[in-house]
FIKOLZA-1660 file (N, C-alpha, C; in steps of 0.1 Angstrom, whole numbers, plus 5000, padded with zeros to 4 digits):
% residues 80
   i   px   py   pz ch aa at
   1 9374 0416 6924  A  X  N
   1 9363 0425 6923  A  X CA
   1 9350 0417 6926  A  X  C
   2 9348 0404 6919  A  X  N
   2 9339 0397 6924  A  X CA
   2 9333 0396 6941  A  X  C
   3 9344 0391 6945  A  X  N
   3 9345 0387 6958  A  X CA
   3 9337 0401 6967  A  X  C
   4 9350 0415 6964  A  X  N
   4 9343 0425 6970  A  X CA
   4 9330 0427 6967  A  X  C
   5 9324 0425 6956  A  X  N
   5 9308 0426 6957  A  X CA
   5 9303 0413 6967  A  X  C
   6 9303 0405 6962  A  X  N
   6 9296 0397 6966  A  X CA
   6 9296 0391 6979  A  X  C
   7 9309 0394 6985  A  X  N
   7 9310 0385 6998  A  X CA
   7 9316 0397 7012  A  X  C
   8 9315 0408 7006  A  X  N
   8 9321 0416 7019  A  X CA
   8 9306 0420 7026  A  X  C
   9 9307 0421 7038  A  X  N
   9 9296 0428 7044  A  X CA
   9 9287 0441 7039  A  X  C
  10 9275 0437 7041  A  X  N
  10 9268 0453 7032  A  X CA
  10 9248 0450 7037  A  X  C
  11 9243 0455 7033  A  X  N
  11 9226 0458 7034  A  X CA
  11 9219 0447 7031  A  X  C
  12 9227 0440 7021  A  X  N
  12 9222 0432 7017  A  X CA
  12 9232 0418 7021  A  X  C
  13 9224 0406 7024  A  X  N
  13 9233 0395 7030  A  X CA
  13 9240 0388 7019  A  X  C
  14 9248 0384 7014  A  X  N
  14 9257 0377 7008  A  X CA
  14 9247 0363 6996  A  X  C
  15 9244 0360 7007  A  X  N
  15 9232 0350 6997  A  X CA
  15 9225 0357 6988  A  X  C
  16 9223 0365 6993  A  X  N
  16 9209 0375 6980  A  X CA
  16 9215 0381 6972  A  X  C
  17 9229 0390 6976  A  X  N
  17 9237 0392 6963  A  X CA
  17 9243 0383 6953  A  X  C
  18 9244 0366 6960  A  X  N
  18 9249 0358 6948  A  X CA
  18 9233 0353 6944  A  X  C
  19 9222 0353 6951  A  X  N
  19 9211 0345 6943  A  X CA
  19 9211 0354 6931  A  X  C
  20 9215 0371 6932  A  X  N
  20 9211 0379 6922  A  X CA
  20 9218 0376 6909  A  X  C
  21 9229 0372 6914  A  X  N
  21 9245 0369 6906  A  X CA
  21 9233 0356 6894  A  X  C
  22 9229 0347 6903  A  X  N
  22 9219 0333 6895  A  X CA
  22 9206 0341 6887  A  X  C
  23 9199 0354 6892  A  X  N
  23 9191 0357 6888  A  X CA
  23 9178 0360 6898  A  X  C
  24 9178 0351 6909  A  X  N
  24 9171 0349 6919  A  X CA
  24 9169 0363 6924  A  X  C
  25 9159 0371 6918  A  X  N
  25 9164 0386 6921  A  X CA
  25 9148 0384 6934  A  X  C
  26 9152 0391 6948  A  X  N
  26 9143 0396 6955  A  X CA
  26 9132 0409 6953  A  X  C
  27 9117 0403 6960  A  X  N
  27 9108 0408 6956  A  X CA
  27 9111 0425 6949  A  X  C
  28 9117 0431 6962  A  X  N
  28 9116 0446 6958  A  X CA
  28 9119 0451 6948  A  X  C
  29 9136 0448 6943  A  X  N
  29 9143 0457 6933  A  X CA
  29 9143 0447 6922  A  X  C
  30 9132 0440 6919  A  X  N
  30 9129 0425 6908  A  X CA
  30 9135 0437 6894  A  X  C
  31 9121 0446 6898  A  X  N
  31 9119 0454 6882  A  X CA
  31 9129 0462 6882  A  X  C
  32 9142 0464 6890  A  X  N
  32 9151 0475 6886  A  X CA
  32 9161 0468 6882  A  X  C
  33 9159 0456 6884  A  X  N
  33 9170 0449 6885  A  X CA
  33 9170 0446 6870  A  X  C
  34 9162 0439 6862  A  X  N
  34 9156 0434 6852  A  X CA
  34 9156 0447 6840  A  X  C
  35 9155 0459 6848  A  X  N
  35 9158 0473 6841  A  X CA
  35 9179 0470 6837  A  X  C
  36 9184 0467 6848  A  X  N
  36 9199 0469 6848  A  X CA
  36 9203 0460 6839  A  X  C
  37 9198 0447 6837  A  X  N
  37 9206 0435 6827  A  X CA
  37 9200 0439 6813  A  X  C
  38 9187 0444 6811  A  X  N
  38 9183 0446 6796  A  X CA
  38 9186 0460 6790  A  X  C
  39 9181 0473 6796  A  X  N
  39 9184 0485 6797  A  X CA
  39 9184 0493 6804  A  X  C
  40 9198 0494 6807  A  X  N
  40 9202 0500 6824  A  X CA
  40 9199 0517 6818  A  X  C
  41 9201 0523 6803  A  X  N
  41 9198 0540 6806  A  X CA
  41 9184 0541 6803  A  X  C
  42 9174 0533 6810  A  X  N
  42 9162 0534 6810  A  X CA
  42 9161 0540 6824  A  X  C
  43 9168 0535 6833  A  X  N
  43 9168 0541 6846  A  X CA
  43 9165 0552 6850  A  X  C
  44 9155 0558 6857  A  X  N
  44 9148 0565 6860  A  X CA
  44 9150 0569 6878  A  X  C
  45 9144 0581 6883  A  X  N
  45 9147 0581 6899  A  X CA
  45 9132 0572 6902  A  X  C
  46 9125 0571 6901  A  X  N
  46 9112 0565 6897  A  X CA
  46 9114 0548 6904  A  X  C
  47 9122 0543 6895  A  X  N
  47 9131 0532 6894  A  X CA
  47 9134 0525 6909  A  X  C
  48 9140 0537 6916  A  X  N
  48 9148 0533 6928  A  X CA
  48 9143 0545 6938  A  X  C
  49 9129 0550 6937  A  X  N
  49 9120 0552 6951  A  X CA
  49 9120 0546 6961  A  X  C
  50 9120 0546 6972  A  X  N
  50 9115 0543 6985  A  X CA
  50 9126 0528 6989  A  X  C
  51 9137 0529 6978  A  X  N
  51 9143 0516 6982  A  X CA
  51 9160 0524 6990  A  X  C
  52 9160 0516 7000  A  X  N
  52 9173 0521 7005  A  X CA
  52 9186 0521 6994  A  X  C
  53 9193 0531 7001  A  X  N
  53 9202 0535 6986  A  X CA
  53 9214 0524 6987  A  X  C
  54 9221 0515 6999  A  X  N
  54 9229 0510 6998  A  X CA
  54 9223 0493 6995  A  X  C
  55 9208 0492 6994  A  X  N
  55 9202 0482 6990  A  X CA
  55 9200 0481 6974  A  X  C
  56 9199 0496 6970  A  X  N
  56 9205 0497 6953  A  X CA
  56 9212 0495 6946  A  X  C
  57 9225 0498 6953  A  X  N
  57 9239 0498 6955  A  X CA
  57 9239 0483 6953  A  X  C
  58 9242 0475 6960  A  X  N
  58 9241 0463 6961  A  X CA
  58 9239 0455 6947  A  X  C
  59 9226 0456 6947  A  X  N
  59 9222 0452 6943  A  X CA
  59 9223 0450 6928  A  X  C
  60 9225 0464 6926  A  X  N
  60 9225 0469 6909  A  X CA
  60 9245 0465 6908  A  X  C
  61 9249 0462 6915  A  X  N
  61 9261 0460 6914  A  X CA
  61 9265 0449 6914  A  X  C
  62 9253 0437 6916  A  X  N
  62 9255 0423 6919  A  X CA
  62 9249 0413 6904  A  X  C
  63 9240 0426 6902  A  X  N
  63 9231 0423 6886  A  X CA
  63 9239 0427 6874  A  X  C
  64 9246 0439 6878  A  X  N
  64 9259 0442 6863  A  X CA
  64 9264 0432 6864  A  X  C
  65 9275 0428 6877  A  X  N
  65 9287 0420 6873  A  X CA
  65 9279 0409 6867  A  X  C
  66 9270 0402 6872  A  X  N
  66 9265 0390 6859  A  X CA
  66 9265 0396 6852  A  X  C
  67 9258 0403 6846  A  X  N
  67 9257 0403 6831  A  X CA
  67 9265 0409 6824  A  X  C
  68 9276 0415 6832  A  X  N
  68 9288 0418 6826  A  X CA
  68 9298 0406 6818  A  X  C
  69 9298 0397 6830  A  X  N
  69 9301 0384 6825  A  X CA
  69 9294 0374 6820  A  X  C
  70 9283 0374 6815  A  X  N
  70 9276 0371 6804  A  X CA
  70 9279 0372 6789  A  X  C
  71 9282 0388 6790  A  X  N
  71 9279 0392 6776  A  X CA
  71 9295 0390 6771  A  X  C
  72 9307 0393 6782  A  X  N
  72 9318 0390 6779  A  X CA
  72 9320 0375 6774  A  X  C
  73 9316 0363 6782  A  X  N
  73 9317 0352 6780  A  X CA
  73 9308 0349 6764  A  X  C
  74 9299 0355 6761  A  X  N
  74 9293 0356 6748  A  X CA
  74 9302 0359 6736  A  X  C
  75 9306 0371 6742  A  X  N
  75 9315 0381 6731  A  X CA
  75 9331 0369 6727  A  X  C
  76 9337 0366 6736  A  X  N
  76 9344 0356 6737  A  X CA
  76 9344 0337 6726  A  X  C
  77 9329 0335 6730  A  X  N
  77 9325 0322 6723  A  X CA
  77 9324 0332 6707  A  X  C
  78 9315 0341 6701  A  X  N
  78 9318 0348 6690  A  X CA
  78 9329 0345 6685  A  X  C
  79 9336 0353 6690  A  X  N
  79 9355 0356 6684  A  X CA
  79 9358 0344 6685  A  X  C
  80 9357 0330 6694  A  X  N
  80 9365 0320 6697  A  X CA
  80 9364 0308 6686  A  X  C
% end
């Protein structure tokens, strides 16, 4: 699943989906992004205005799996 986010062709180039993966979030979707890893049901349409939908996509999909695997790798060290 990684791989298909991050390395199949899409809107966004491969580098910026893994800089996002580091945090390296680009100018536009900075604050939506920053919405998705702290409180994603804050999201609003507001949020994701004027931004192309498959550049949302992307993106918000490149910002969960980090922090998906963050909080796993957290939850993990806890129990470990």
């Amino acid at each position: 699943m990684t791989e298909a986010i991050l390395a199949t062709p899409g809107a966004l180039g491969e580098a910026v989906r893994r800089g996002i993966v580091r945090g390296d979030d680009p100018a536009e979707p900075a604050a939506l992004l920053e919405k998705v890893r702290l409180h994603a049901y804050r999201i609003v349409d507001a949020d994701v205005a004027g931004l192309e939908a498959d550049v949302v996509l992307e993106a918000v999909l490149a910002a969960a799996l980090a922090e998906g695997e963050r909080r796993r790798r957290a939850a993990l060290e806890a129990i470990g």
